[in-house]
Structures are given as structure tokens and as C-alpha cells.
Residue, then its C-alpha position, 0 to 999 in steps of 0.5 A: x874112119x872116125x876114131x883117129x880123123x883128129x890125130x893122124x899123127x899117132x899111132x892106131x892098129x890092131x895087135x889081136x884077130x878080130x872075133x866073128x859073129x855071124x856076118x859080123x867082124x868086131x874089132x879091137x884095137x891098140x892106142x897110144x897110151x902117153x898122152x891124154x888125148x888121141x885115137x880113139x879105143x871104140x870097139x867097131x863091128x863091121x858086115x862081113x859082106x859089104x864092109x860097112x860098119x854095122x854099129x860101134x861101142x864107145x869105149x869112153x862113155x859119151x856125153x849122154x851114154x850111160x856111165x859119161x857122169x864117171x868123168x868129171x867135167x869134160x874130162x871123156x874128151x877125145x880121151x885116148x886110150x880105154x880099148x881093147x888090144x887083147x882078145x874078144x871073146x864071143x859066146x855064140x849061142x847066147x849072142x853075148x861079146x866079152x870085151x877086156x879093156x884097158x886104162x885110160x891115158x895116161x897111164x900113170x896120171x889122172x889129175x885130168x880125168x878125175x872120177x871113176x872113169x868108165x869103161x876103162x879097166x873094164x870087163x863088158x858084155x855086149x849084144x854081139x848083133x848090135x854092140x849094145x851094152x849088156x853088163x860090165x865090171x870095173x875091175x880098177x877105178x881112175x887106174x894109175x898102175x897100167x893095169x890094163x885087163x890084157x888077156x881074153x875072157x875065159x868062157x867057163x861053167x862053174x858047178x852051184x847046188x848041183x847045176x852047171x853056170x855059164x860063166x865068164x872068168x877074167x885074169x888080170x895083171x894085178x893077179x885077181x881072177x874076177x869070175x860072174x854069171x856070163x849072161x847077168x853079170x852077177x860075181x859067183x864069188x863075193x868082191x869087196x871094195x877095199x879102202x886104199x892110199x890116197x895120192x901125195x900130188x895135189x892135183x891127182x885124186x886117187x879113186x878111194x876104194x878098189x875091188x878085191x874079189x873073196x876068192x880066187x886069192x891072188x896069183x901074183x905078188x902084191x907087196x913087198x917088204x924091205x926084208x924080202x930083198x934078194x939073196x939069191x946072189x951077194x952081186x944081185x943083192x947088192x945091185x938091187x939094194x942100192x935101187x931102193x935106197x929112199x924108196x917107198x914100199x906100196x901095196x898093189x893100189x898105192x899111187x905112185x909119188x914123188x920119191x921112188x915106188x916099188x909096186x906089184x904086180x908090175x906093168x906085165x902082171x901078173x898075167x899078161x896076154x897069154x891068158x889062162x886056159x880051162x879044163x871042162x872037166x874038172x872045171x879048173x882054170x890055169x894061169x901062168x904068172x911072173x912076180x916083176x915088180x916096178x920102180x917109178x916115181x913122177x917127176x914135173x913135166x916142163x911148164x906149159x904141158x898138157x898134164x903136169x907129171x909123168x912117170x920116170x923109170x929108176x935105175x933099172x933096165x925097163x923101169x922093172x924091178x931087177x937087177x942088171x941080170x934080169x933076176x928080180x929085186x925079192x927073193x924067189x919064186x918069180x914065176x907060177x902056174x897055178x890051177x884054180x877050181x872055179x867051183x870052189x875058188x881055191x888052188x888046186x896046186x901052184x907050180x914054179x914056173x921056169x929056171x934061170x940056167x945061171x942059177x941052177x949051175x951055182x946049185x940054186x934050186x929052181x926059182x921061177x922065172x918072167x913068162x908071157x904067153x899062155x898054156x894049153x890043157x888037154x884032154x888027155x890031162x896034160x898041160x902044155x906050156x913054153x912062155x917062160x924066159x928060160x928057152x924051155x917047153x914044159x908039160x904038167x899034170x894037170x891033177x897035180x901040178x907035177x912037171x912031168x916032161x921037159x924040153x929045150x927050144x931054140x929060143x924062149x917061147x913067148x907064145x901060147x902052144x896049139x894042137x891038132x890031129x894029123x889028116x894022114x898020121x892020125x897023131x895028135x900034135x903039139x906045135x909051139x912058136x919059138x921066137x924069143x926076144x920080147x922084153x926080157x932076153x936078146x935071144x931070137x929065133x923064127x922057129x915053130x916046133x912040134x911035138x908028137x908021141x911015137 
């Protein structure tokens, strides 16, 4: 009740488990993203004894609320979208909730909600007993590239002068990885606001500047250029080459015009909701990624619509940027695992991530390929990870990255592993969901695999 009373006609529901502070159940959800007025994204806490909702956090600021003068005019109206459909993150001790929201609707299109547009792409932090706002980051101003923040908050320590910082580190689809003082806010590593490209539509007002931390450097393709064009095959090169015929190539913040745009990180990431892990140990963070471009233009909505432009997806299957294969539009690597020290901010080793079988058979080397779900890093020192397209579940090193043991599954893993130990047998177990389909492949399964040594 109270977020979606207005428009009982679309969609509203939860898409990630609540988290759970004391008595209290928080919840996120997933709204619909297409028009600019619908379900509300707030983030509700509900007593866990009497079902009563205990207090709630407006995910669009409101008239009044701090940050209400990000929209201009009345533009926070009954705005959809802004939520939390990825996972919460609870600091227990310190009774602090990590909230990582997602974009204003549209995603695509802003000429109606012209400003800044808080709390939208926002990483914030609330009083876990009460919802009230502690800090937050804007990760992207007025975002028109559905670049929604989409994984949990990793809750890290980063080593300064010789002691230990609680600190919160976010992946993002555009590939930066924003990483501040869990309990002020402060960012442990600089972040610039860069000028970027205004918007050729005259009734949308691109956000000047965007952030960009110092370190870490990104983990994802940002740009492209015309000469980077596939060559893996002549029929793939051929096939894309035709895509980009009268197409601009932007940079990761170039809104996208009227003719058609090739951007990355793509609608996916980057990173997506698999999230990274983290190693306590070496305090070193792992984030898997894929570099999938997109291909859009905005076209005009018929006369009398509510906004006048929506995105149009060119030529290509999903709007991404691949061919009919699914093999991506630049040439390789498509997919990584890299390993990020937080105490320093710099890679500690990339791996390419996945292969595609077509293409190891033509004796092309390893490539990379789209991936979602997460890793799993151990204690033993190993990382765990499926969620690459390519059917396989991988284990690494984690000091160097080596790919130190390979397997294939029924179907691509687009999960993120877990383990345990067993009661009777006292082994520890590695099990992995192996479902397959999603976006990327027509294979399915409703397998659950697990693994253990001897």
C-alpha cells in the first residue's frame, strides 16, 4: 500500500531478498522503468512481529525532503522508477543500511525532469533502525544511459597510515568502482567531476559534468573507435560493419542523438547484479565484467505523448552491440575478472574471462565473453566463478589470476556460486545454479551443481 495506489495497472514486485536488521524486514523493489510516472521505488522497513510498516525512505526526494531542489519544478511527481532492485547491504554493528539505486524513468530521456535528479543513481546510507538519511553518492547526474547501480554494496576495510577503514566499496555498470568511509561518506580515493557532451535535442538538458573516481581505473570498455571494428571473423566483421554505417561513436557520457549511437559500457555493464566479492585478507576486491556495447538512437513519439522521444534499438538482436552470433561489434577481449587492491586502488591482475567454442575451434585464442552473475573467493585462496555464456564453471588463483581449473556445465551459470561445509562428510562444498538462458543463449537447464575435493 502507498507506492503503487495510483497505477494499478503496471508493474511493481521485488526481484532481491529483503535485508534484515534486527526486528525490522527492509525492502527494495523493481519498478517499471518506460514511463515517467508510475510505482513508486521507496524503500520501506517493516516490524517483523506485527507486519506494520516501521518507516519508509523516498527514493525521489519530496517536496520539502532534502535534495527536492535536484528536480526542477515539479518534475519528482509520481516520478517512477529511482528504486532498489538490486541488493541491500547492512552494516550490523554500526546499524548503517547501504542502499544502491537505480535511474529515473525514463531511462533514456530526461527533458522532463530536468536537474541533478536525487536520489536516482545514488549509493545512500541510512539509519538501519529508522530510514533516516545518513550520506549518499551520485554516482550519475540526470542519467540517460540506464546506468543504474545494479549490484550489493561491498562492505570492505581499506588499510591508510597503518589502520584499518570500514569502508563501503560499489561497482557500477559504467566499470568505475566508487569506494568512501562506510560511516561519513568521505571517498577514500579522489573523484573528479568531468565536463561531458551536451544533447542535440532541444528539449533535453544533459547534466554537465559527470563523476569519475582517480582510482580504481575502470574495469569496463568506455569508448570505441571505428578502427577497433571486429575481426575475429570476415562474416562478423561484415555484419557489424554495416551496423555502424552513419553511426556516432561516443564516450561512456555522450547522450544519445538522433542518429545511431555506440556506447559502453552497455545497458548490462560493466558490472551487473552479480556483484563483486572480497577477499579480507589481502583486502582486494574481484569484479567480473563484459564489454557489450549498445546501439540506439531516439526517434519522436507520436504527437500528443507524454515525453517526446524514446529510444529505438538498431539493427541488432537486443539493441546490443553484436553480431547475429552474439559476438561483440570490437574486437576482443569482451569479458575480464579482475582483482582490485582497495588499499592501493590498482589492479592486482585481469583475466579474460570465458570463450566462445565457435571460436577456439577456428583456432582463435580465448576472447572473453558476456557474463552475469558473481565470484566467490575463499579462504582457501581460490576464486569461484560460472556466469560466463560460455557453459563453464572456472576457478582462479587469487594472488595471480591463473585460471587454475576448469569445468563444463549443462548450461551457462548465470548465478553466483556459494559454499559450505558438510555436517557428516566435513568437506567443504562448492555448488553453483546452472540455468542458462537470460539474454544472451536459448540454452536451459534447472540444474544445481556441486563440487568438492576428494
Amino acid at each position: 500500500m502507498g507506492v503503487a495506489d495510483k497505477h494499478p495497472g503496471r508493474g511493481y514486485g521485488m526481484t532481491s531478498p529483503p535485508a534484515v536488521y534486527k526486528d525490522l524486514v527492509i525492502c527494495g523493489a523493481l519498478t517499471s522503468d518506460g514511463e515517467p510516472q508510475g510505482p513508486k521505488g521507496d524503500v520501506r522497513a517493516f516490524d517483523a512481529r506485527t507486519g506494520k510498516q516501521a518507516w519508509v525512505f523516498h527514493t525521489v526526494a519530496q517536496k520539502g525532503e532534502y535534495g527536492n531542489d535536484t528536480w526542477q519544478g515539479e518534475s519528482w511527481k509520481d516520478r517512477a522508477a529511482v528504486n532498489a532492485w538490486s541488493i541491500l547491504s547492512v552494516d550490523l554493528s554500526r546499524g548503517i543500511l547501504f542502499l544502491p539505486l537505480t535511474s529515473p524513468a525514463t531511462d533514456y530521456y530526461g527533458g522532463d525532469r530536468k536537474g541533478a535528479g536525487l536520489f536516482g543513481d545514488s549509493l545512500v546510507a541510512l539509519e538501519a533502525a529508522t530510514g533516516k538519511r545518513l550520506w549518499h553518492f551520485q554516482t550519475v547526474h540526470h542519467n540517460l544511459w540506464d546506468y543504474d547501480l545494479p549490484a550489493q554494496p561491498n562492505l570492505v576495510e581499506v588499510r591508510r597510515d597503518g589502520k584499518l577503514i570500514p569502508a563501503v566499496a560499489q561497482v557500477t555498470k559504467t566499470g568505475f568502482t566508487f569506494i568512501f568511509d562506510r560511516v561519513t561518506g568521505k571517498p577514500l580515493f579522489d573523484i573528479e567531476e568531468v565536463p561531458v557532451p551536451k544533447s542535440e535535442l532541444e528539449e533535453e538538458q544533459a547534466w554537465p559534468t559527470q563523476p569519475r573516481p582517480v582510482k580504481p581505473a575502470p574495469y569496463a570498455r568506455q569508448s570505441m573507435r571505428p578502427d577497433e571494428l571486429t575481426d575475429v571473423t570476415p562474416e562478423s566483421r561484415a555484419y557489424c560493419a554495416k551496423l555502424i554505417e552513419g553511426a556516432v561513436f561516443g564516450n561512456i557520457f555522450t547522450p544519445i542523438g538522433l542518429k545511431p549511437t555506440v556506447l559502453f559500457p552497455g545497458t548490462n555493464g560493466g558490472a551487473n547484479w552479480g556483484g563483486a566479492s572480497y577477499d579480507p585478507e589481502t583486502r582486494t576486491l574481484f569484479v567480473n565484467s563484459m564489454d557489450v556495447g549498445m546501439l540506439f538512437r531516439m526517434v519522436r513519439r507520436p504527437e500528443g505523448s507524454i515525453i517526446p522521444y524514446r529510444n529505438q534499438g538498431m539493427g541488432s538482436p537486443n539493441s546490443r552491440f553484436w553480431d547475429k552470433d552474439l559476438n561483440p561489434c570490437q574486437k576482443p577481449p569482451w569479458g575480464f575478472l579482475t582483482a582490485i587492491s582497495l588499499d592501493t586502488g590498482e589492479f592486482r591482475w585481469r583475466s579474460v574471462l570465458g570463450v566462445i567454442d565457435e571460436l577456439l575451434a577456428k583456432g582463435i585464442a580465448p576472447t572473453g565473453t558476456s557474463n552475469l552473475g558473481g565470484s566467490l573467493v575463499t579462504a582457501g585462496g581460490v576464486v569461484f566463478i560460472g556466469a560466463t555464456n560460455d557453459k563453464r564453471f572456472r576457478a582462479f588463483d587469487k594472488n595471480t589470476g591463473k585460471e587454475i581449473w576448469t569445468v563444463k556445465l549443462p548450461a551457462s551459470a548465470h548465478a553466483t556460486p556459494m559454499t559450505f561445509m558438510g555436517k557428516k562428510s566435513k568437506k567443504q562444498f562448492v555448488v553453483v545454479a546452472a540455468g542458462g538462458g537470460n539474454k544472451y543463449n536459448k540454452d536451459y537447464s534447472d540444474s544445481l551443481v556441486a563440487y568438492s575435493l576428494p
